[in-house]
C-alpha positions as a Markdown table, in Angstrom:
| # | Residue | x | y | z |
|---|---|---|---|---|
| 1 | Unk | 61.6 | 4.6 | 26.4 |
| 2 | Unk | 58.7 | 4.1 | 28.9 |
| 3 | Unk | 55.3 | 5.1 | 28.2 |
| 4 | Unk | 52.4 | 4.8 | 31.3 |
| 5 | Unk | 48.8 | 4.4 | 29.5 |
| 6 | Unk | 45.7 | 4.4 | 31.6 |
| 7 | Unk | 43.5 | 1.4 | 30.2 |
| 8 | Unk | 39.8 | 0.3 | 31.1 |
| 9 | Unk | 40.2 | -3.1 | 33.3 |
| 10 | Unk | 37.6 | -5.3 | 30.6 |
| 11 | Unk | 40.2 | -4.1 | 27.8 |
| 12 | Unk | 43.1 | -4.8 | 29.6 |
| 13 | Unk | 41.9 | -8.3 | 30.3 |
| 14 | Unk | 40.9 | -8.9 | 27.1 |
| 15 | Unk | 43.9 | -7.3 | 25.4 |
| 16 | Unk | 46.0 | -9.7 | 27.8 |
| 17 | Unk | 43.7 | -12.9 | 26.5 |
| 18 | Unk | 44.7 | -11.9 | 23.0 |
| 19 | Unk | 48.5 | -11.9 | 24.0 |
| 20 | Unk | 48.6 | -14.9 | 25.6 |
| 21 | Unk | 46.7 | -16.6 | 22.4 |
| 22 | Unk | 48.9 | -15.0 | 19.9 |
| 23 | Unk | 52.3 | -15.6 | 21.8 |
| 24 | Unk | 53.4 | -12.3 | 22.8 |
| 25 | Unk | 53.0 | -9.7 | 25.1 |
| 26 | Unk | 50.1 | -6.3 | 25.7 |
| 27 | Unk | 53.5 | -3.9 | 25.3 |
| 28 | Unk | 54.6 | -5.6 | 22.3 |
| 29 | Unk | 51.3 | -5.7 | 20.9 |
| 30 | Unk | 51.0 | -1.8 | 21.5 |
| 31 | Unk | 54.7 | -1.3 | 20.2 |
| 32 | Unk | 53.8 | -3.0 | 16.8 |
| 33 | Unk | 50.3 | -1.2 | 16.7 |
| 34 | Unk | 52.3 | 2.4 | 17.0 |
| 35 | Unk | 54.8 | 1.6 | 14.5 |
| 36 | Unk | 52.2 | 0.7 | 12.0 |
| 37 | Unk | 50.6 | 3.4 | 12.7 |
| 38 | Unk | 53.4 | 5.7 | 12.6 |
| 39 | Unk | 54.5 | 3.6 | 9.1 |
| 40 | Unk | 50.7 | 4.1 | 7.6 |
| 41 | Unk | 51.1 | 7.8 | 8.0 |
| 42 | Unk | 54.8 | 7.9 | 6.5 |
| 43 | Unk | 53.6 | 6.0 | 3.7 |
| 44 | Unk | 50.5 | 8.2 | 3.2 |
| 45 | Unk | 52.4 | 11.5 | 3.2 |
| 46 | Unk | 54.6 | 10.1 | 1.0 |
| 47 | Unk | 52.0 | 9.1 | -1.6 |
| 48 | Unk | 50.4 | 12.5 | -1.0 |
| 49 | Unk | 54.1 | 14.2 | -2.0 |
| 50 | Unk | 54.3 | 12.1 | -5.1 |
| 51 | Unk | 50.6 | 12.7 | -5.8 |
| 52 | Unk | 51.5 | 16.7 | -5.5 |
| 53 | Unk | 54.5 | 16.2 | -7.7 |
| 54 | Unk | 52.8 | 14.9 | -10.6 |
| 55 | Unk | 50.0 | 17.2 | -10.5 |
| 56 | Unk | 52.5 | 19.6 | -10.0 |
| 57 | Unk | 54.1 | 18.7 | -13.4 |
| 58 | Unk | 50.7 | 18.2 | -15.1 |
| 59 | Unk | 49.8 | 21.5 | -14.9 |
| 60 | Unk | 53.2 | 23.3 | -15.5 |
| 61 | Unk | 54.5 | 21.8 | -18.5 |
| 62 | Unk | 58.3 | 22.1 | -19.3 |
| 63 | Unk | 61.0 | 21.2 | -21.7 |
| 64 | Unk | 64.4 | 20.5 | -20.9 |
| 65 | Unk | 65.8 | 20.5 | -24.6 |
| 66 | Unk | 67.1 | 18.7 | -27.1 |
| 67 | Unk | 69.3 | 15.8 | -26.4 |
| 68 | Unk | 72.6 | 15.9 | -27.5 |
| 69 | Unk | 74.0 | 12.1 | -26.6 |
| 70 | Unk | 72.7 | 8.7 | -28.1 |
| 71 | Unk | 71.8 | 5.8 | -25.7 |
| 72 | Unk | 75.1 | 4.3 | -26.7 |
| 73 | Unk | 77.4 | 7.8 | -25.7 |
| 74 | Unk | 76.1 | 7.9 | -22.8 |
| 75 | Unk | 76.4 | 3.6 | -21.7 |
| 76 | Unk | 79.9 | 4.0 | -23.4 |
| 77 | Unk | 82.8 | 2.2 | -21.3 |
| 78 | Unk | 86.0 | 4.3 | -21.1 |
């Protein structure tokens, strides 16, 4: 997909410096910058759900009975 930005001239130059010296390109610069971005905010909501979760559980306790299996019924091989 294509994507048209409107840049300032000094950054553009200077965001074209930094391709050249790293080997790669202003669009594939821009492409990894958005999907870090877009992978920092994954990963954030993420920890926010587990974070939620646990609190969650903290402050509504519950039980989910006795057991009824040992360790070894339940790795049995059949």
């Amino acid at each position: 997909m294509n994507l048209t930005l409107a840049v300032d001239g000094d950054i553009l130059r200077e965001a074209r410096k930094i391709a050249i010296d790293e080997d790669t390109s202003v669009s594939a610069m821009i492409r990894e910058f958005l999907a870090d971005l877009v992978e920092s905010r994954r990963a954030r909501r993420r920890a926010q759900v587990v974070h939620d979760l646990f609190a969650y559980a903290d402050t509504h306790p519950f039980k989910l009975g006795k057991n009824t299996w040992t360790r070894d019924e339940l790795h049995e091989r059949r």
